[in-house]
C-alpha positions in Angstrom: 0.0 0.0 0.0 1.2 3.5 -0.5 0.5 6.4 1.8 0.0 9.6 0.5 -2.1 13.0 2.0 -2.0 16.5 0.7 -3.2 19.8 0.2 -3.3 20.1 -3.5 -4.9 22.4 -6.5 -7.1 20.0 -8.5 -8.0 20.6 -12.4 -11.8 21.9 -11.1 -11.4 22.6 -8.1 -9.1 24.5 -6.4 -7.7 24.6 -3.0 -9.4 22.3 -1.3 -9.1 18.6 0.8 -7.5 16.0 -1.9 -6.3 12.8 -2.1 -3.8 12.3 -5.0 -3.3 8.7 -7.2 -1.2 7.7 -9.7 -4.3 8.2 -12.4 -6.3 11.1 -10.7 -7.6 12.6 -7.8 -10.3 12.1 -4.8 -11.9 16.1 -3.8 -13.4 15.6 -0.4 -17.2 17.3 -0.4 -17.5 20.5 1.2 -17.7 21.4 3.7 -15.8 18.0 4.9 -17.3 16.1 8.2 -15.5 15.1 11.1 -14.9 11.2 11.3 -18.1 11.3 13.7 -20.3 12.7 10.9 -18.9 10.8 8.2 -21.8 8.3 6.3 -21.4 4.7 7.5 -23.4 1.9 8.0 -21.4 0.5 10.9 -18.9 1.6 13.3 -16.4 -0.7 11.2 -15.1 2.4 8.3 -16.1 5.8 7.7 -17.4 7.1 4.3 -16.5 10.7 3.1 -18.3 11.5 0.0 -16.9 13.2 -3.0 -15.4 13.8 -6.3 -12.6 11.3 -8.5 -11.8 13.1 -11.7 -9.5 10.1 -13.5 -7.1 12.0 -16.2 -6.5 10.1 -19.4 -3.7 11.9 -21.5 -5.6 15.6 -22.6 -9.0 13.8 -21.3 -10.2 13.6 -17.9 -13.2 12.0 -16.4 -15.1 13.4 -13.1 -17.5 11.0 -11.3 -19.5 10.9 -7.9 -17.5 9.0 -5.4 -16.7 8.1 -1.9 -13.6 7.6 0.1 -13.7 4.8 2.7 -11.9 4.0 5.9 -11.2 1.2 7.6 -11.2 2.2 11.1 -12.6 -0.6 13.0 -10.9 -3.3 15.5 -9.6 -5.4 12.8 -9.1 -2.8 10.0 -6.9 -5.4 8.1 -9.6 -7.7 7.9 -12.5 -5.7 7.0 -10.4 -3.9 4.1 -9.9 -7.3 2.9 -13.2 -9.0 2.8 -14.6 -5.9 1.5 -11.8 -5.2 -1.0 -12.1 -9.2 -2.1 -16.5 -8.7 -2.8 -16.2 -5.7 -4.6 -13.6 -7.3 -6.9 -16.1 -10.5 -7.1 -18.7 -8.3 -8.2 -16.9 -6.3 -10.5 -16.1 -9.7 -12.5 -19.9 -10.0 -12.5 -21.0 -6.4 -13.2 -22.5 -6.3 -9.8 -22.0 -3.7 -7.2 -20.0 -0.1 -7.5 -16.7 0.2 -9.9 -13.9 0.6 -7.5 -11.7 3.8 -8.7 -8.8 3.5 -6.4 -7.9 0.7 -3.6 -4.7 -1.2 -1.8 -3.6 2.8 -0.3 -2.9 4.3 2.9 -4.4 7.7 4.2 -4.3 9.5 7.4 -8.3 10.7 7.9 -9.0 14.3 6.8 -9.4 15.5 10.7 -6.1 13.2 11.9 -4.3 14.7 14.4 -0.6 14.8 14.1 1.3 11.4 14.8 -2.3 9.2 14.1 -1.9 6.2 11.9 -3.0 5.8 8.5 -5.9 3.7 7.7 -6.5 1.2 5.0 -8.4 2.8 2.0 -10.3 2.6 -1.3 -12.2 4.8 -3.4 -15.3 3.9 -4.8 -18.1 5.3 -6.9 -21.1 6.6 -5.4 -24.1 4.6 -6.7 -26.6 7.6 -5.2 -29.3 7.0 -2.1 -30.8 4.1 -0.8 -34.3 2.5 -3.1 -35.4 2.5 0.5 -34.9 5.8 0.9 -36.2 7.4 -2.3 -39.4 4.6 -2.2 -40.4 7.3 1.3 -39.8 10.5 -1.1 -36.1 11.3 -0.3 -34.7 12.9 -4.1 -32.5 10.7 -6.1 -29.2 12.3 -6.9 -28.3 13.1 -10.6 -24.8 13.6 -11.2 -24.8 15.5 -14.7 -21.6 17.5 -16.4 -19.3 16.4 -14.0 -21.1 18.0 -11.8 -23.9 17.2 -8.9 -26.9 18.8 -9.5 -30.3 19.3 -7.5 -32.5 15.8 -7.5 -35.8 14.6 -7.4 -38.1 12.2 -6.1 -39.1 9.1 -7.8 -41.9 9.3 -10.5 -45.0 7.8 -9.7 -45.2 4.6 -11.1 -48.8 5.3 -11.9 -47.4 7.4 -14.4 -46.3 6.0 -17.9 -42.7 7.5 -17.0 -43.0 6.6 -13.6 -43.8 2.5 -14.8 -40.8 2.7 -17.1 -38.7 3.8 -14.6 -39.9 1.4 -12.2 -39.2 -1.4 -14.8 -35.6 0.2 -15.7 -34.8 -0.5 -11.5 -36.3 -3.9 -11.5 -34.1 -4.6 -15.1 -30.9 -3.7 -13.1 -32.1 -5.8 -10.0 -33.0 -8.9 -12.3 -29.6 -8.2 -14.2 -27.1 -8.4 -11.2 -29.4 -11.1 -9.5 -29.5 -12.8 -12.3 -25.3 -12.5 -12.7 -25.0 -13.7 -9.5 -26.7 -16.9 -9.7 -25.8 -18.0 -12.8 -22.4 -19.0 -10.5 -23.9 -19.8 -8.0 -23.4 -17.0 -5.6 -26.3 -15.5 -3.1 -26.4 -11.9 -1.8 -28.2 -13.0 1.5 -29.5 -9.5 1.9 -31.0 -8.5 -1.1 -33.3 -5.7 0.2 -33.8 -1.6 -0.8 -32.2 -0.7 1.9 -28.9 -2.3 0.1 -29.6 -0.6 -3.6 -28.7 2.5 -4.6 -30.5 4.7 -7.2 -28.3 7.9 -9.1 -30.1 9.5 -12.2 -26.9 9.9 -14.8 -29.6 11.2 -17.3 -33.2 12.1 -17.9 -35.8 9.4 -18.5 -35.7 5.8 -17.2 -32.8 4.5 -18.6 -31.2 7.9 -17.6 -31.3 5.8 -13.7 -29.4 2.7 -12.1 -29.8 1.0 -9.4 -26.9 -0.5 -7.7 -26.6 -3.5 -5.6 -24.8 -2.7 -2.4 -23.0 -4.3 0.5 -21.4 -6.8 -1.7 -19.3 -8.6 1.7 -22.1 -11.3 1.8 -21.2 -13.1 -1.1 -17.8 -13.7 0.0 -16.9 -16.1 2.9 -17.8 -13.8 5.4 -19.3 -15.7 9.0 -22.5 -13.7 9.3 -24.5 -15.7 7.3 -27.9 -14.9 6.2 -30.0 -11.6 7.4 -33.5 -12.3 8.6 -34.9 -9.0 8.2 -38.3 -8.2 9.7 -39.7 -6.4 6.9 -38.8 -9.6 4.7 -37.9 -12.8 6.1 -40.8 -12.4 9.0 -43.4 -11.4 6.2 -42.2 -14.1 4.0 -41.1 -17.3 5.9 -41.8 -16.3 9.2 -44.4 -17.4 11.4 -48.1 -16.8 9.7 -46.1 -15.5 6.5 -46.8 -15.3 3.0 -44.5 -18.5 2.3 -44.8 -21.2 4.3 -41.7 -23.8 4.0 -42.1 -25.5 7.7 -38.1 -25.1 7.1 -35.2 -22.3 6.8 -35.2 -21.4 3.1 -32.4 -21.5 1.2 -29.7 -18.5 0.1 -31.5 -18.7 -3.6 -34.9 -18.8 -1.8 -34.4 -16.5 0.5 -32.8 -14.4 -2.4 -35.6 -14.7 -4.7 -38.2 -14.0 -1.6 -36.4 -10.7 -0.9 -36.1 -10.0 -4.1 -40.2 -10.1 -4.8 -40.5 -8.0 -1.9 -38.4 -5.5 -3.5 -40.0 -5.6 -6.6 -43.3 -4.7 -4.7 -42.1 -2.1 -3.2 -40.9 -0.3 -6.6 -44.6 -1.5 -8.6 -46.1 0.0 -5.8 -44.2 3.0 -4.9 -43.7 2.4 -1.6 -41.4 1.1 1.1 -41.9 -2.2 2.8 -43.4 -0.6 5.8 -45.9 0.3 3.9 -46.7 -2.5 1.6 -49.6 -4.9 2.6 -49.7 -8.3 2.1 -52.1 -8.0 -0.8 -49.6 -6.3 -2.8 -47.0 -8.7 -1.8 -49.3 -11.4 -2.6 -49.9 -10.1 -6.3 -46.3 -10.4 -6.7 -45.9 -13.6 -5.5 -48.9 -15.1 -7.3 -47.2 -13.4 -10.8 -46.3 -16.3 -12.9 -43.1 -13.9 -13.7 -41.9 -13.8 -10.2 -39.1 -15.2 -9.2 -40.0 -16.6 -6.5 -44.1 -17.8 -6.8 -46.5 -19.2 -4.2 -49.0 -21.4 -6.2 -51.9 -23.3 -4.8 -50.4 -26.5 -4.4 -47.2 -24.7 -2.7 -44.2 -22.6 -3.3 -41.5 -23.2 -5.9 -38.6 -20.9 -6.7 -36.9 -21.1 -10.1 -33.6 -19.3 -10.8 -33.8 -16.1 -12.9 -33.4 -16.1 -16.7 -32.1 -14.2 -19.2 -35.3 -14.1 -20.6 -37.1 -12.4 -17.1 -34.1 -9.4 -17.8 -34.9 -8.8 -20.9 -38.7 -8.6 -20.8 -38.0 -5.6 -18.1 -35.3 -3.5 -20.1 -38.3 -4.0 -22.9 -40.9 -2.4 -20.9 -38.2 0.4 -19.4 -37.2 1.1 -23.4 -33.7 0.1 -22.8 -31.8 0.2 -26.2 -29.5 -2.4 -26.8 -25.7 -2.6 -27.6 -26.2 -3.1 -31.2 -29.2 -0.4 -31.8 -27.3 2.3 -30.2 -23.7 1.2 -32.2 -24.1 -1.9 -34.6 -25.7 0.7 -37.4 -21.9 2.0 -38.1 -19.9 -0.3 -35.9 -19.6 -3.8 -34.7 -16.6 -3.2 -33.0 -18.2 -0.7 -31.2 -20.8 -3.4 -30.7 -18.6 -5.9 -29.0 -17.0 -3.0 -26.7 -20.6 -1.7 -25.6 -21.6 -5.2 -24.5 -18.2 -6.2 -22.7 -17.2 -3.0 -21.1 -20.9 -2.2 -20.0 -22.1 -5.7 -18.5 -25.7 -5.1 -18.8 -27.2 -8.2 -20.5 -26.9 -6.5 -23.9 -28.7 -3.4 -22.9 -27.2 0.3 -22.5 -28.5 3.2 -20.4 -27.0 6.8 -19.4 -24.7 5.1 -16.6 -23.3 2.9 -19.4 -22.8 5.2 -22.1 -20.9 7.8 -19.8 -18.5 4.5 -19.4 -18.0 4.1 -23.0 -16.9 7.5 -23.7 -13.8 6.8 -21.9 -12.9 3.9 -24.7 -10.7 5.4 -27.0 -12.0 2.8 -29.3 -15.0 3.6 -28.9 -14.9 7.0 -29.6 -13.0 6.3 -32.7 -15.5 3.5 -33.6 -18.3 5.6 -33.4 -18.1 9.4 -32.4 -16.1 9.8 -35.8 -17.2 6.8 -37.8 -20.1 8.5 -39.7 -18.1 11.8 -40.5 -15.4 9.4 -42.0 -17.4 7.6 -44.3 -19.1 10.4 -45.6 -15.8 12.4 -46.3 -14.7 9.1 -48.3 -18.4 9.4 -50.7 -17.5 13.1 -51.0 -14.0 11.8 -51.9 -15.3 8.8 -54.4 -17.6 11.7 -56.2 -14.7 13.8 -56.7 -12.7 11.2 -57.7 -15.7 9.9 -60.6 -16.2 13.8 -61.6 -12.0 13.9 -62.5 -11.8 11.5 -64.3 -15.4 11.9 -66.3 -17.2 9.5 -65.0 -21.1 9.6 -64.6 -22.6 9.9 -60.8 -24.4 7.0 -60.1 -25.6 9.3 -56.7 -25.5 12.6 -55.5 -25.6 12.2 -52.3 -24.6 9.6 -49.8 -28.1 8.8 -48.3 -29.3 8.6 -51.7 -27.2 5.4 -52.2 -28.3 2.0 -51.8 -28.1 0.0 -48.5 -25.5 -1.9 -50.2 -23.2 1.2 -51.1 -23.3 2.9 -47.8 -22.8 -0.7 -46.2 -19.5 -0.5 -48.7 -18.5 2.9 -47.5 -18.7 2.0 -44.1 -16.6 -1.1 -44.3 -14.0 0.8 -45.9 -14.0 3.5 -42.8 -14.0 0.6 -40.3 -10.9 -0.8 -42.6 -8.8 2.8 -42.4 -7.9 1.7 -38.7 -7.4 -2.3 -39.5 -4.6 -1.1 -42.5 -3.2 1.6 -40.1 -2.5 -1.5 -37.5 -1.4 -3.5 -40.4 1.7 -1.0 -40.9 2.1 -1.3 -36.8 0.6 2.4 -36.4 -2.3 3.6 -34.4 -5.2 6.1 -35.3 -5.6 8.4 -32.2 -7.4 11.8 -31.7 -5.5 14.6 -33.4 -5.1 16.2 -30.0 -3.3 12.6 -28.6 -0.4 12.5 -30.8 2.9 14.5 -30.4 4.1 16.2 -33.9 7.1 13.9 -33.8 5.1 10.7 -34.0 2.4 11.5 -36.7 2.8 10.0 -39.8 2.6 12.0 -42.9 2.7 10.3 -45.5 2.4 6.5 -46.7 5.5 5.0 -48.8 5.7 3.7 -51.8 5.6 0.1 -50.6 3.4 1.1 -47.9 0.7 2.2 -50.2 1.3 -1.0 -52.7 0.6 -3.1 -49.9 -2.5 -1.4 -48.5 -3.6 -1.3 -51.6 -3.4 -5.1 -52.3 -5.1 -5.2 -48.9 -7.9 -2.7 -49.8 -9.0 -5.2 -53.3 -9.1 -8.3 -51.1 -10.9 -6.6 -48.4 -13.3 -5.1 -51.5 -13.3 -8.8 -53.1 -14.3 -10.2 -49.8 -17.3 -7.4 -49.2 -18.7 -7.9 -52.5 -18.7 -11.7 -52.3 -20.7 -11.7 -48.7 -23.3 -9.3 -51.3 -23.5 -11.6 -53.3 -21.6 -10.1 -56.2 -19.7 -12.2 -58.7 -17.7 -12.1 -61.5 -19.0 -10.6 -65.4 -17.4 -9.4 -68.6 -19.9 -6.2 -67.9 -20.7 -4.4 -64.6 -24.6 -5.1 -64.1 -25.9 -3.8 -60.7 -29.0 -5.8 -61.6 -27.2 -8.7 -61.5 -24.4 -8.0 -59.4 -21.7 -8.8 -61.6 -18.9 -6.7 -61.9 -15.5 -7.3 -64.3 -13.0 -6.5 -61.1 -14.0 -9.2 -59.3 -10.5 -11.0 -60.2 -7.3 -11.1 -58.1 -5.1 -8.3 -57.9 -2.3 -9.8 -60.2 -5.5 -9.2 -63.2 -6.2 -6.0 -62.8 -5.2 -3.2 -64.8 -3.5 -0.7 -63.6 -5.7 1.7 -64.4 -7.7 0.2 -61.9 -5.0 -0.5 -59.6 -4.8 3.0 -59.0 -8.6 2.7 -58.0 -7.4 1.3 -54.9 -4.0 3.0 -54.7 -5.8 6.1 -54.4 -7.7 5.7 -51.2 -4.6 4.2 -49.8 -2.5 7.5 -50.2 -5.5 9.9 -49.3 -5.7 7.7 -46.1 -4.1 9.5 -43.8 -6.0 13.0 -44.9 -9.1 11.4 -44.9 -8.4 10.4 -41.1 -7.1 13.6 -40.4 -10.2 15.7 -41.6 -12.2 13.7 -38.9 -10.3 14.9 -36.5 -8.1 12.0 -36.0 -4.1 11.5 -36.6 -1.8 8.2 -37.4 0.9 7.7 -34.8 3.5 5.4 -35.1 
């Protein structure tokens, strides 16, 4: 661990409380709290909360955070098993990112010659469900900045349901990840989710599953609390086993209750057991009481996706597979939400450089290489077959895409990268192809083309007929002419100015 308190100007904010890392900094709230008016659930660590702004080269990133102590009679220990969930749940997509860990701090109020304590930094998924289901607003973090919040809708109200279904759908997702290894929370309750707006609408709100130390080995076992496991499995409750349930039952018990409380709008407290019963009678439940008894099955994929649905939660591929599907694969991996993407995720994905070379420029590109195909055909005398790029065919814009996406596959191919003009140094940009680079980028480009047109279902003719989809230049390279050699020359050596007018440079 490495120890390390100052006083420090930070990017934003200036002057005040920081902690410094190697990749950004912690700002302390203002104004800060004494260690007995710091947040904490127990008596075990003490929670500041806060700013991390994470700086990436000319880029920087500012999210809602907190900074937590281990302060407790076995500090060691409690760092540990906390340090040891949150990384379980990370693998899993479950639980709040961890920005910083495996450091040692002095508190913010230490007086001089105190120890350090154990510490990590962690985002700040927002208030408890519990809390906001009694009124309290839901904090919306928006522009880097934290801004005034507001209750929950009504889920009376068509917004209101959405969003209801949007909390549920990240309940049901983290659940869901959970089980499918074979791992229980034990406490899965609102007053152990977290709800932060990141955006307006329903999917512009996540709920976070919290105190994550139950599904490691910790002794404390399972949590009986009134609210759920007396209404549920108690004595005279809603489900009655004659035995202890087990972790997945008493998982998918709790988890009914909860999604009661956020159909209804209210807090356990105030749910009765009609509405609990309306729940648990749902053939979609996850945990059901039938007539002849009660069953639990574990959750689906299926019961996940039928809730993004009704909280019009866009997948992966219909936010990014229209240009990309790179950007595709990098939306589902990097946001771990069962295929689906809302505002929490999409702030995530704007720190992928490839990403935001996949998509932010992608369009721009490939309509700067049409203008530069037109230009091109009116040079050389050559009839327009369009005027415009959206008047082409699906097939042509499909073609001018692929040839975008293919600018940063030949730049690796040299063993250069395309970066953001304001990434690269003057001394590493590339100018300028050479000879041999361009001959072989442009034996590259015709296979690519060859490949494209085959998987169109274009073949060879003595003719070009669109009709038909035969064109004469499906041949190998060694058969062209070199009049039409240069066809694919061409692009290779305007390459680098194409990339450049989008705002993007090669560096080698």
């Amino acid at each position: 661990m490495t120890e390390d308190f100052i006083e420090c100007d930070v990017p934003v904010r200036v002057g005040v409380s920081a902690l410094s890392f190697d990749s950004g900094f912690f700002s302390f709230a203002e104004p800060l709290p004494s260690r007995e008016e710091a947040r904490s659930s127990s008596g075990r660590k003490y929670v500041y909360p806060g700013v991390y702004e994470r700086v990436r080269g000319a880029r920087s990133q500012r999210l809602p955070a907190c900074a937590v102590y281990f302060g407790g009679e076995r500090p060691e220990i409690d760092y540990a098993r906390e340090r040891a969930a949150l990384a379980l749940g990370a693998l899993s997509g479950v639980g709040p990112r961890v920005l910083e860990a495996d450091a040692l701090r002095k508190l913010p109020d230490a007086a001089e010659g105190e120890s350090s304590l154990a510490l990590l930094v962690e985002e700040d998924a927002g208030v408890s469900l519990e809390e906001a289901l009694d009124g309290a607003p839901v904090p919306f973090f928006d522009g880097g900045v934290e801004c005034a919040g507001e209750a929950l809708p009504s889920p009376d109200t068509p917004e209101g349901e959405r969003t209801a279904h949007k909390i549920l759908f990240d309940m049901l997702n983290q659940a869901y990840a959970l089980q499918r290894q074979g791992i229980y929370h034990r406490d899965l309750r609102s007053a152990n989710i977290a709800v932060r707006r990141w955006g307006p609408g329903a999917d512009g709100i996540r709920a976070t599953l919290l105190d994550l130390e139950f599904m490691s080995d910790s002794p404390r076992g399972r949590v009986q609390c009134a609210g759920y496991y007396d209404r549920l499995f108690g004595a005279g409750g809603l489900v009655q086993l004659e035995r202890e349930p087990t972790p997945l039952e008493q998982d998918l018990g709790y988890l009914a209750v909860v999604e009661a409380e956020v159909l209804n709008g209210v807090p356990v407290r105030r749910l009765s057991d009609d509405d609990v019963l309306r729940v648990l009678n749902d053939p979609q439940s996850p945990l059901r009481v039938s007539p002849e008894g009660v069953f639990a099955r574990r959750l689906t994929l299926q019961d996940v996706t039928r809730e993004a649905r009704l909280s019009g939660v866009p997948t992966a591929f219909a936010l990014y597979g229209g240009i990309s599907s790179q950007a595709t694969d990098i939306a589902g991996r990097e946001s771990m939400h069962a295929g689906y993407v809302d505002a929490l995720d999409r702030i995530r994905l704007e720190g992928s450089v490839e990403m935001i070379l996949e998509q932010s420029t992608m369009e721009r590109l490939v309509r700067v290489i049409f203008e530069n195909y037109k230009a091109h055909r009116l040079r050389d005398g050559k009839p327009l077959e369009y005027e415009t790029y959206d008047e082409q065919s699906d097939d042509y814009k499909k073609s001018c895409i692929d040839q975008a996406r293919s600018y940063l596959e030949k730049v690796r191919l040299l063993g250069y990268e395309v970066v953001r003009q304001e990434d690269c140094k003057d001394g590493q940009r590339v100018g300028k192809l050479s000879d041999d680079e361009v001959e072989f980028l442009a034996r590259e480009e015709h296979a690519r083309w060859l490949e494209e047109r085959d998987r169109s279902g274009w073949t060879y003719g003595p003719v070009k007929n669109e009709e038909k989809k035969q064109s004469p230049f499906m041949v190998p390279w060694e058969k062209l002419s070199e009049e039409i050699r240069e066809y694919d020359r061409d692009p290779v050596r305007e390459m680098i100015g194409l990339l450049e007018s989008a705002g993007l440079a090669v560096r080698r």
